[in-house]
N, C-alpha and C positions, 0 to 999 in steps of 0.2 A: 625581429623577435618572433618567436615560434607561437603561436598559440597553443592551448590546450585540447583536446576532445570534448573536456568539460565545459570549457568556455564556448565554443563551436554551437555545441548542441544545447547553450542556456534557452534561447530566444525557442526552439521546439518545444525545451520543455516546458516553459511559460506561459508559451501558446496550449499546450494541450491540458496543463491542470487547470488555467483559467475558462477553458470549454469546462472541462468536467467541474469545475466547480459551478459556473452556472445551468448546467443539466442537474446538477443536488440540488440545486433553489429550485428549480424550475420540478421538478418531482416531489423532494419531502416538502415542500413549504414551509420552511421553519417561521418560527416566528422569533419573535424578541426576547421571549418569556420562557422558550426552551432551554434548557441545560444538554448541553452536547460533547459524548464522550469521544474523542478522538483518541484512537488504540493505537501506539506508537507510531503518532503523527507529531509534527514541531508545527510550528506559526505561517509557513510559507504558504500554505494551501486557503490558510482564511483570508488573506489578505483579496483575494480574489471575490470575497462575498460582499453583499449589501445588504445584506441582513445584519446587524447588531446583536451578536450571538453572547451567550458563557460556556466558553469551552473548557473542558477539563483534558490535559494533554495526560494522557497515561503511557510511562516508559519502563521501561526496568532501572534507568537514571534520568534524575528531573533533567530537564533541556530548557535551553534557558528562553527566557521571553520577550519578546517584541515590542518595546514600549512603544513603538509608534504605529501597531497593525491596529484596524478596525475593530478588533474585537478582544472582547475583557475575558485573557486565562489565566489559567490554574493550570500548573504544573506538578505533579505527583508523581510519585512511584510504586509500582505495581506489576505484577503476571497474568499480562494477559489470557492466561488458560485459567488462573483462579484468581478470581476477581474479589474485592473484599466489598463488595457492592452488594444491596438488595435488591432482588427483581422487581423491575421497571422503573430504578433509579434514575433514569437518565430520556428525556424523551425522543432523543435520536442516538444512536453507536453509528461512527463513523470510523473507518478506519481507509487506507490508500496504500496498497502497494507493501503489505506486512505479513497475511498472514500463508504467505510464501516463503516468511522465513523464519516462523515459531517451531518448526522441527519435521518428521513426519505426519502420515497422515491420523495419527491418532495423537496426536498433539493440535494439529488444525481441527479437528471435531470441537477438542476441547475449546478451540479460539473458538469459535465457530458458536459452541453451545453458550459459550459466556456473553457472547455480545447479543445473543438471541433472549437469555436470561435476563439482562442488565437496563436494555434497552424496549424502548416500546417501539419505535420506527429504526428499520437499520440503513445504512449504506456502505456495505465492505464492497470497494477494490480489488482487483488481482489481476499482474500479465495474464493474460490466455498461452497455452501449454502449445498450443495449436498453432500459433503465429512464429513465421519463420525466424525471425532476428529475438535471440536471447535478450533481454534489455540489461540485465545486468551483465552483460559479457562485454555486450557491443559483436558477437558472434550471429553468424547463421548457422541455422539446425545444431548447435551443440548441444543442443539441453536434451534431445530426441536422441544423445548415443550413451550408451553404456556410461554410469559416474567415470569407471577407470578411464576411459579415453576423455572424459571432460579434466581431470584431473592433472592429463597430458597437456590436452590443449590449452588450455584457459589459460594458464600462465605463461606460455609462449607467445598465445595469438592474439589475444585481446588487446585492443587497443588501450586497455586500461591499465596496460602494466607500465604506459610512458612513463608515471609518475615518479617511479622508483622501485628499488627494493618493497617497501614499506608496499607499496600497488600491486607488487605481487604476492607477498605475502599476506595480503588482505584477500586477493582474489583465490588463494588457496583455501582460504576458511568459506570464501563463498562458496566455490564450487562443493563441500558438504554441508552446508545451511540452507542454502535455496530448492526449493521444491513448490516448483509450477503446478497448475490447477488445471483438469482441464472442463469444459462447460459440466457432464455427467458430474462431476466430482463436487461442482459449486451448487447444482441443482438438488445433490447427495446430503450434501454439509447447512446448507438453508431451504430445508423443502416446503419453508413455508414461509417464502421470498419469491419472487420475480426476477430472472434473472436477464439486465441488459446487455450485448455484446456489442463494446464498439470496434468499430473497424479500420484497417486500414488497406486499402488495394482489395476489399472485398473479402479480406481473410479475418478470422476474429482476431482482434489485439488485446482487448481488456474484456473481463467481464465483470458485471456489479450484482450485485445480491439486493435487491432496494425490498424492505419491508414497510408499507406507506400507510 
């Protein structure tokens, strides 16, 4: 029996949201008594905390819930560019790996300005623009050529299109919804954040906005 790509690469990606989620604890220091917005995030990420959090998962459709994760959420729905939240509702905005795909860059100001607004401490995620392997492709350097040639490639080459039809016609709506970040642009979008770069092989892979 064949494996998947997906299955392949579960135990990396495991490994490395369970790092970053204790580099979150280890930086904002939440406490118990926080209320924490996760901006189209699900369950899989808290599972990795020891903090006894209340999270609020904000999607454009609720996602369903984890009755056996550590921590007590709320599922709601919402736009992330316009938030129906008061400013500094929430004592941490958290969001991982999203607002690379709320639209262009005047749609990420807007992500950008809402979780600045909503929240008193942040920590947004994002791939780095910079780092050679596309993460949603599963490609190198295709995100750095012209949309048209991503358009080409992406559904031919990606490892992702094993799954079927359905894989590739999902990685065709990707290739015009994703729009990487690169550090100036994260540094642009929360200029009144800190921004950490981690790394892989010395190249940036991720970068975080932490407001603490």
């Amino acid at each position: 029996m064949k494996l998947s790509h997906e299955l392949l690469l579960f135990p990396i990606f495991r490994f490395t949201r369970s790092r970053r989620m204790r580099r979150f604890e280890r930086e904002l220091k939440p406490k118990s008594t926080d209320r924490v917005l996760d901006i189209g995030g699900g369950c899989f990420n808290w599972q990795f905390v020891k903090t006894p959090l209340h999270v609020t998962l904000l999607n454009l459709y609720r996602c369903p819930i984890d009755a056996e994760a550590p921590v007590d959420f709320e599922s709601v729905e919402g736009d992330a560019t316009c938030m129906n939240y008061d400013d500094k509702s929430f004592e941490i905005g958290f969001s991982n790996s999203v607002i690379e795909h709320v639209g262009g860059s005047r749609e990420q100001r807007k992500f950008a300005d809402e979780v600045r607004r909503v929240s008193q401490r942040i920590w947004i995620q994002t791939p780095a623009k910079e780092f050679f392997l596309e993460p949603h492709f599963l490609l190198p350097f295709v995100h750095w050529l012209p949309i048209s040639f991503r358009r080409w490639l992406v559904p031919k080459f990606s490892p992702r299109r094993l799954g079927g039809k359905s894989n590739i016609e999902h990685l065709r709506d990707l290739v015009d919804e994703v729009r990487l970040l690169s550090k100036r642009e994260m540094q642009e979008m929360f200029p009144d954040c800190r921004i950490i770069t981690e790394r892989f092989l010395l190249m940036p892979k991720a970068y975080i906005a932490v407001r603490d």
